[in-house]
C-alpha positions in Angstrom: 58.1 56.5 -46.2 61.5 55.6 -45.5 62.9 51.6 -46.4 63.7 50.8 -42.7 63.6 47.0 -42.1 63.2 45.1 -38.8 65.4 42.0 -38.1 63.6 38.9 -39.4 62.8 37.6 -36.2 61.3 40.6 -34.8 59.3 40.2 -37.9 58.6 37.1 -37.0 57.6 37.5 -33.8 54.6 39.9 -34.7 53.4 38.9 -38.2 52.4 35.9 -40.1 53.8 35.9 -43.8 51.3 35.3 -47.1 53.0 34.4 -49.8 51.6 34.2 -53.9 54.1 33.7 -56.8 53.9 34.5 -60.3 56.1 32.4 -62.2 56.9 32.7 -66.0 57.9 29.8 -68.1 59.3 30.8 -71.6 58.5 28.2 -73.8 61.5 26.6 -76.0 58.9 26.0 -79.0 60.8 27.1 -82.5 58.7 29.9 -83.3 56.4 33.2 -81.5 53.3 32.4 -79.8 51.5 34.3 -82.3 53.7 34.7 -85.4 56.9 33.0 -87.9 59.6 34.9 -85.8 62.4 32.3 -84.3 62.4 32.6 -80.8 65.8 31.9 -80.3 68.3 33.7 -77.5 71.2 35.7 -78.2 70.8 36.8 -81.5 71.5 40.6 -82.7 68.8 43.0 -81.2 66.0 43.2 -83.7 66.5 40.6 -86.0 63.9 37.5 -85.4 61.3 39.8 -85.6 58.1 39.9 -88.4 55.5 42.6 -88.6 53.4 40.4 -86.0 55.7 40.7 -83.1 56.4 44.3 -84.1 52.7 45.0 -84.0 52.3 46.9 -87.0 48.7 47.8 -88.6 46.7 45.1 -90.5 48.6 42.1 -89.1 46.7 39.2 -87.7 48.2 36.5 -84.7 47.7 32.6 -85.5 48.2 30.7 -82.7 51.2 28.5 -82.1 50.0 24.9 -82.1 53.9 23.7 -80.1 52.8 26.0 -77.2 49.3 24.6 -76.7 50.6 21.5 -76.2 53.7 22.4 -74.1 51.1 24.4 -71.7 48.6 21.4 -71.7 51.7 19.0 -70.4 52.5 22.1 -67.7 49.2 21.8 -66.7 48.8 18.5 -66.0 52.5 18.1 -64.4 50.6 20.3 -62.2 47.5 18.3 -61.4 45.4 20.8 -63.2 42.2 20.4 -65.2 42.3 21.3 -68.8 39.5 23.9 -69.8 37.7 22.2 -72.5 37.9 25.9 -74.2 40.0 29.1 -73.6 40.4 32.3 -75.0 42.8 34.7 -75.1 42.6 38.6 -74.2 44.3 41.8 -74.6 45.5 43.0 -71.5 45.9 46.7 -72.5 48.7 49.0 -71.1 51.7 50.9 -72.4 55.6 50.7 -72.8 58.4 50.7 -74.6 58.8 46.8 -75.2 55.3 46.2 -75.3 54.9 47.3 -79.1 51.0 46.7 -79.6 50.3 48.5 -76.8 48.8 45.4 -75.2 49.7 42.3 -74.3 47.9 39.3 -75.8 47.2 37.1 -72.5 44.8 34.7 -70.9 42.3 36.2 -68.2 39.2 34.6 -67.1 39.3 31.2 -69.2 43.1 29.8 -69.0 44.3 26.2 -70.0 44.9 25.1 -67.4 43.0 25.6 -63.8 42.6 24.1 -60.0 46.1 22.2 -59.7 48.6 21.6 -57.0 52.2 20.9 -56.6 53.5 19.7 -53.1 57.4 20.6 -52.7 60.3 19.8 -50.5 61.8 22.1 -48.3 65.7 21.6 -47.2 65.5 19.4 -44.3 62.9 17.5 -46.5 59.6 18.9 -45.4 56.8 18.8 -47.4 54.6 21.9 -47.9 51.8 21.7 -50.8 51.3 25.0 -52.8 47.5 25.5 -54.3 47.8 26.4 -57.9 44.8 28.8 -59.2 46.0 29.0 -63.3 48.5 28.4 -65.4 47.6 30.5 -68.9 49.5 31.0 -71.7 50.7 34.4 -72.9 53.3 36.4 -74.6 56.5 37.9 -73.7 57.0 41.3 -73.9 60.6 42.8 -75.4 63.9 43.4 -73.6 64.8 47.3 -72.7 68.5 48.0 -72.4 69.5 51.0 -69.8 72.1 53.1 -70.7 74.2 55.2 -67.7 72.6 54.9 -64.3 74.6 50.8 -63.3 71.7 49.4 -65.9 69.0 50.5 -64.1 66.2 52.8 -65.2 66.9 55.4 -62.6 69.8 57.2 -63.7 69.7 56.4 -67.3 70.9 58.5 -70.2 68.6 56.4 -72.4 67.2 53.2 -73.1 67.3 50.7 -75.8 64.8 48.2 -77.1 64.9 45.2 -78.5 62.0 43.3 -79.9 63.9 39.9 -80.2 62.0 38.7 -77.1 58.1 40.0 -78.3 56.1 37.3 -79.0 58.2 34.5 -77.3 55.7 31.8 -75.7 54.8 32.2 -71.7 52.9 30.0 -69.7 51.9 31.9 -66.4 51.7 30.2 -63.0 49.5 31.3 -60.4 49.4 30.5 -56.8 46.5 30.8 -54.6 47.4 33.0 -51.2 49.6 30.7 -49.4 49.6 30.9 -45.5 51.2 29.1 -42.9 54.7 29.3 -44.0 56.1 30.8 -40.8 59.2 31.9 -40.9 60.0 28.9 -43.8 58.3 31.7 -46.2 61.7 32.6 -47.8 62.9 28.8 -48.1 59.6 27.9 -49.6 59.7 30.4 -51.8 63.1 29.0 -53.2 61.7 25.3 -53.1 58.5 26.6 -55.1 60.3 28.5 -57.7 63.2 25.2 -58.0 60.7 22.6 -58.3 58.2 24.4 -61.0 62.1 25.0 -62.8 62.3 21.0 -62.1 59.2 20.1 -63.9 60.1 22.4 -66.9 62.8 20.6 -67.3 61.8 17.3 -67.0 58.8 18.0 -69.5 61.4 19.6 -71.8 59.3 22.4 -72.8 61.4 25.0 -71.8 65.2 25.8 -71.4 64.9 26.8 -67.6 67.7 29.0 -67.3 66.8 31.4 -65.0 69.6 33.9 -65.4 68.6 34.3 -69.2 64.8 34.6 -67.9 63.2 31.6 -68.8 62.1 31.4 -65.8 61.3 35.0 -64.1 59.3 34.9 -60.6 57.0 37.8 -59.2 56.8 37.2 -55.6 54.3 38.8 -53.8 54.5 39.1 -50.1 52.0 40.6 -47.1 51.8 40.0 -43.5 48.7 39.7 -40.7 49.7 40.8 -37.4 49.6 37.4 -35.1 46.1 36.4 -34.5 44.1 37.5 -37.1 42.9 36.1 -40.6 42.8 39.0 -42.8 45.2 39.7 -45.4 47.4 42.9 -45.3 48.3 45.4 -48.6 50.8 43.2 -50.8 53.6 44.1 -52.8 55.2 42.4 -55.8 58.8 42.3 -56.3 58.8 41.0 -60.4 61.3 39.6 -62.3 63.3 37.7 -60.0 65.5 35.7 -61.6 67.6 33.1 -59.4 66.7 30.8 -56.7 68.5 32.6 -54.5 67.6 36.0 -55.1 63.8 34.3 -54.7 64.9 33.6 -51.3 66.5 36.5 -50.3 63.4 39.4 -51.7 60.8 37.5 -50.2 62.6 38.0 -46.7 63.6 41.3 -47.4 60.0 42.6 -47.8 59.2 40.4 -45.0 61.0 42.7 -43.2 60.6 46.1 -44.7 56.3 45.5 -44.2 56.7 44.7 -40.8 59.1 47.5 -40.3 56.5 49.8 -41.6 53.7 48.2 -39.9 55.4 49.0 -36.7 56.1 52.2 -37.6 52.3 52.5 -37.7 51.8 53.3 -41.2 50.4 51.5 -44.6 52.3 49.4 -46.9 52.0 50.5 -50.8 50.0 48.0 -53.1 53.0 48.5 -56.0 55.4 46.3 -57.6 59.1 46.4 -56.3 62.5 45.9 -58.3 65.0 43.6 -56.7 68.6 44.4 -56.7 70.8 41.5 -55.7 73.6 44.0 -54.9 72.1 45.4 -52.1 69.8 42.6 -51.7 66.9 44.7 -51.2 63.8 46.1 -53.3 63.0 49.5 -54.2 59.3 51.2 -55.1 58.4 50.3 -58.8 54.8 51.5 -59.6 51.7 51.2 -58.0 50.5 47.7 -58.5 47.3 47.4 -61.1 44.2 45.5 -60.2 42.5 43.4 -63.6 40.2 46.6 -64.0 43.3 48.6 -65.2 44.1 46.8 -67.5 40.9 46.8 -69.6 40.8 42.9 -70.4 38.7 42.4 -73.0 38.3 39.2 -75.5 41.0 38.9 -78.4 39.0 39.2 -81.7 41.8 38.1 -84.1 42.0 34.7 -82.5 39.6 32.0 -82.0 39.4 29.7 -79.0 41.2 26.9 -77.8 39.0 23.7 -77.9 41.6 20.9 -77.3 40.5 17.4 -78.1 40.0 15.4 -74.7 41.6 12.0 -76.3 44.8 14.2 -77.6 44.9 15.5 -74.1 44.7 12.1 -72.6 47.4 11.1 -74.5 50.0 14.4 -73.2 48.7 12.9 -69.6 50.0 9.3 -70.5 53.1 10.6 -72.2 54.5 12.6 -69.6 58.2 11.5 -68.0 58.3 10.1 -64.3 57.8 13.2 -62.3 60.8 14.5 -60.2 60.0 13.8 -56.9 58.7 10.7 -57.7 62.2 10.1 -59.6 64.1 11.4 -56.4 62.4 8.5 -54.3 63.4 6.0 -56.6 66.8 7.0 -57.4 67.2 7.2 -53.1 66.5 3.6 -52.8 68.6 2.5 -56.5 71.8 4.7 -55.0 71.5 3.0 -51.6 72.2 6.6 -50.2 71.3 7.6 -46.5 68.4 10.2 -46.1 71.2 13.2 -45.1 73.3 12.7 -48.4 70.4 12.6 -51.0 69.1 15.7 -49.2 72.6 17.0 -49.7 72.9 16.0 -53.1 69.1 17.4 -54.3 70.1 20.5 -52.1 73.3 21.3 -54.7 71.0 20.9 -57.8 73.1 17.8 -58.7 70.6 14.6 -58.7 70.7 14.7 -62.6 74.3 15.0 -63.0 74.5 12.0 -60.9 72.6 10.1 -62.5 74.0 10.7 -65.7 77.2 9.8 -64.0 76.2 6.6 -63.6 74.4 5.9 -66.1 78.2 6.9 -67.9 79.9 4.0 -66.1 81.2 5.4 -63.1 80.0 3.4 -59.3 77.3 5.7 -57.4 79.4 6.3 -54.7 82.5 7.9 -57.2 79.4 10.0 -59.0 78.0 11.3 -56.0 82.0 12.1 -54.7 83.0 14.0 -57.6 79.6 16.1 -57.9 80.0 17.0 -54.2 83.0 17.4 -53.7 85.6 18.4 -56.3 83.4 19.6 -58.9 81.2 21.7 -56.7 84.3 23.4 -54.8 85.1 24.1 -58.5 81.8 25.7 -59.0 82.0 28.0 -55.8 85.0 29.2 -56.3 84.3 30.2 -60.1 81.1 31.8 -59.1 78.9 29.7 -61.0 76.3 27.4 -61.3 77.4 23.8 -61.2 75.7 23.0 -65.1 78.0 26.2 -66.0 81.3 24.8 -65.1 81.7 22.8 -68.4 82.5 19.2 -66.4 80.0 16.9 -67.9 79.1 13.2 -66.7 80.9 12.1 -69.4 83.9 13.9 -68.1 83.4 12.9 -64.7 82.8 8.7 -65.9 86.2 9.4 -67.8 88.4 9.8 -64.9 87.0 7.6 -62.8 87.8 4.9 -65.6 91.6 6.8 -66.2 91.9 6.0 -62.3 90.5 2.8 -62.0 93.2 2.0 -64.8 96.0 2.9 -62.8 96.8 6.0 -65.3 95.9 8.7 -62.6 95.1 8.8 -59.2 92.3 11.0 -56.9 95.2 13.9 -56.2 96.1 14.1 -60.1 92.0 13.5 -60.9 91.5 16.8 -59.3 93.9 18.5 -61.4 92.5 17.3 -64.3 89.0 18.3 -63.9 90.2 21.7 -63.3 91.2 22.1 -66.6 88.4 20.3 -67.6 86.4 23.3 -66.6 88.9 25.8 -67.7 88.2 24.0 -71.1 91.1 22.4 -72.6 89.6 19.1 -73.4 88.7 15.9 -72.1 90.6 14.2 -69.3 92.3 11.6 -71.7 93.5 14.6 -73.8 94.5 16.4 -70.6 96.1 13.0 -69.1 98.4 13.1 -72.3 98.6 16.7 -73.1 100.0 18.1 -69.4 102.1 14.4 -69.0 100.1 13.6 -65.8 100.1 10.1 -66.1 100.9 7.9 -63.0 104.6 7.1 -62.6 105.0 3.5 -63.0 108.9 3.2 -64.2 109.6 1.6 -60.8 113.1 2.2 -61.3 111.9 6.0 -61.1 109.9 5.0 -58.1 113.3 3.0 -56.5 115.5 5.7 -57.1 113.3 8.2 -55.3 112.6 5.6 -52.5 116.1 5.6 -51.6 116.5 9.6 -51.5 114.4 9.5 -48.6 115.3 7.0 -46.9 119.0 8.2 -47.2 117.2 11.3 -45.6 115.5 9.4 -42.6 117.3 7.2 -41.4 115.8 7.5 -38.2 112.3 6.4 -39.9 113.8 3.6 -41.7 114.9 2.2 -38.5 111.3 2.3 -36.9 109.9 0.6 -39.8 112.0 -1.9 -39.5 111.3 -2.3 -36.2 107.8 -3.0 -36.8 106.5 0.8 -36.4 105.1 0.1 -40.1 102.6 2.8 -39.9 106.0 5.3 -40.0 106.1 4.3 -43.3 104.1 7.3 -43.8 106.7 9.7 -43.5 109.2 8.2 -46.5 105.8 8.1 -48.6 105.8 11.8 -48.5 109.3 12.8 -50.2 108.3 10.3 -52.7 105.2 11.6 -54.1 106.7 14.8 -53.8 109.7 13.9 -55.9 107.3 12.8 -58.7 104.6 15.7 -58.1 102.1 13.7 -56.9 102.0 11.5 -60.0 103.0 8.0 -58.3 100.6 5.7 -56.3 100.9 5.8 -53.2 99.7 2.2 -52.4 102.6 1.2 -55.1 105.1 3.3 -53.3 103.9 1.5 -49.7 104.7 -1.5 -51.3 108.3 -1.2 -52.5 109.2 0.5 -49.7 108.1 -2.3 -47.4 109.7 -5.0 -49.3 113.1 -2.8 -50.1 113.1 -3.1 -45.9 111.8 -6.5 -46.1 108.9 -6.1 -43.7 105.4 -7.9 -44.5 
């Protein structure tokens, strides 16, 4: 069966979409969900391990205390109930970064249960996503490919490091989710952002998607138009941006309905995305709970939190986001289109920040939008990658509003901001891009041009003032941009003695 795809409106036209994510949340607790290890990123392969995470003979898991409670304040951001008790499994199958041979999971008695989580979609509509569990779990380890582009096919050999065994997961698990339309790609985006957006807010977990700590399985099947039954899904796992998120689930949109038409049966399997080509290729087939042999972990005992310990989480946790977006909307004084923009870019904390720093809301959100994120695109990164803080950003607006740069020589300097060599006031001073304000500099140049245009002095004096312009121009250029402009208006005007 070849990968032929249909346009996605042809899809469209024939099929209604079902969606179901998987999303896993690595926990930023100190320590393994089961052992001593750090669970720290980056480090040399192999090296925050203990016999525990390693799996070796005669060991025995305690549970980590940190990741109860982080997964109890997931679940409740979620509008779950809490399962007065728990247990954990093994879920038993075999590879290379899986060093027990099992994984030690939650199956039929997670945390956290029943939830809900409504989320925006671009142009601001809502769509509320049913939430059947959220369990805890471990990670498994990291597998290196060696030859073959990184990828498993084509591989001289693989590596494997156990840095990553053990670290804390909470699993989230949709219910089927219907009725997306052809907004199935876009919510699957919002779903994945605003479950990154809770983690975050909570503090429980680092979020950064491209070092997986946050990893979606998206799983995607279509019902020809009219009918109610569900078709064979497929699960593309490991996706690990918003966009590629996005971007799979309308690619297999497209491939099952291409198939469908083609009269034959989609694969139950799981799919690897490769943001490349932006498409998915066949994985293996896709295990049901029976293949995996659940049965109940006997090294661990249950999970029996206290209902007043959990009452407390529930009145600890921070304002929620959206609610926080509503209020920040009506504190900024914005218009509906430009928060939508400014949640759209992934910049509503930055902005705040901003102001919180000193700077006016409308400077925040014109630096954020505008300079800083043309910075972003053209770098190729992720706006909280460029290395421009909101202290950075609350710096120059101060610098300008005292007269030592202006908005042309601001731009300057938060490009090397980014390119790191310092803070504005350092750069200001460093790269001499203070203001000119010797206005005997500012004279001197003021009568090069008009020696120049002679013609456009006469037209100023002759009350054309808005000619001016044009002798404004030679000016900045003579001192690279660093004069003001208003201050150059105004010399010029009273060297030709017009009001």
């Amino acid at each position: 069966m070849s990968d032929q795809i249909l346009s996605f409106e042809e899809a469209m036209e024939d099929f209604d979409p079902v969606l179901g994510f998987e999303v896993h949340v690595e926990l930023n607790t100190a320590t393994k969900m089961f052992d001593w290890a750090p669970n720290t990123f980056g480090d040399e392969p192999n090296t925050n391990t203990t016999p525990v995470s390693l799996g070796l003979p005669g060991v025995l898991p305690v549970v980590n205390g940190k990741a109860v409670e982080y997964a109890i304040k997931l679940g409740l951001a979620l509008g779950c109930q809490i399962a007065p008790v728990s247990h954990f499994a093994r879920k038993n199958y075999f590879y290379p970064d899986t060093p027990k041979n099992f994984q030690t999971s939650q199956y039929d008695e997670p945390i956290a249960f029943d939830g809900q989580l409504t989320v925006e979609l671009e142009d601001g509509t809502p769509f509320t996503i049913e939430i059947e569990r959220a369990h805890m779990e471990e990670d498994a380890g990291k597998l290196t490919h060696k030859g073959g582009a990184g990828r498993i096919q084509g591989a001289e050999f693989s590596l494997v490091d156990y840095n990553r065994a053990g670290v804390p997961l909470v699993e989230i698990v949709t219910r089927p989710i219907v009725g997306a339309g052809d907004r199935a790609p876009e919510l699957g985006k919002a779903y994945v952002k605003a479950i990154r957006e809770i983690v975050k807010n909570l503090d429980i977990s680092d979020a950064r998607m491209e070092r997986g700590n946050v990893r979606c399985d998206a799983n995607v099947s279509l019902m020809p138009k009219g009918t109610t039954e569900f078709g064979t899904r497929s699960e593309t796992k490991n996706v690990n941006s918003l966009r590629a998120v996005e971007r799979a689930v309308r690619y297999e949109i497209q491939r099952h309905a291409a198939v469908l038409k083609a009269g034959e049966k989609i694969v139950q399997e799981t799919r690897h995305w490769h943001e490349d080509t932006r498409s998915t290729t066949s994985g293996r087939p896709k295990s049901d709970a029976d293949d995996y042999r659940y049965f109940p972990e006997p090294d661990l005992v249950p999970v029996c939190p206290d209902p007043a310990w959990v009452e407390q989480l529930r009145a600890s946790l921070p304002e929620p986001p959206a609610q926080r977006r509503a209020r920040l909307k009506e504190e900024w004084g914005y218009s509906d289109e430009e928060f939508r923009d400014v949640v759209n870019a992934g910049v509503t904390e930055e902005i705040a920040a901003t102001i919180e720093a000193g700077a006016s809301k409308a400077a925040a959100r014109k630096w954020w939008m505008g300079e800083i994120a043309r910075l972003a695109n053209n770098a190729g990164v992720e706006i909280a990658d460029l290395g421009i803080t909101p202290e950075h950003v609350a710096e120059v607006e101060s610098l300008i509003g005292e007269k030592t740069i202006n908005d042309k020589i601001a731009k300057q300097v938060l490009g090397h901001v980014a390119e790191g060599e310092g803070t504005p006031a350092q750069i200001v001073e460093a790269r001499g891009l203070a203001v000119v304000s010797d206005e005997g500099v500012l004279l001197s140049a003021i009568d090069d041009a008009m020696a120049q245009m002679p013609d456009v002095v006469e037209k100023v004096k002759g009350g054309k003032v808005q000619a001016v312009g044009a002798l404004i121009g030679p000016v900045m250029k003579a001192t690279k941009g660093q004069a003001d402009a208003g201050r150059v208006r105004e010399l010029i005007l009273e060297k030709l003695g017009v009001s």
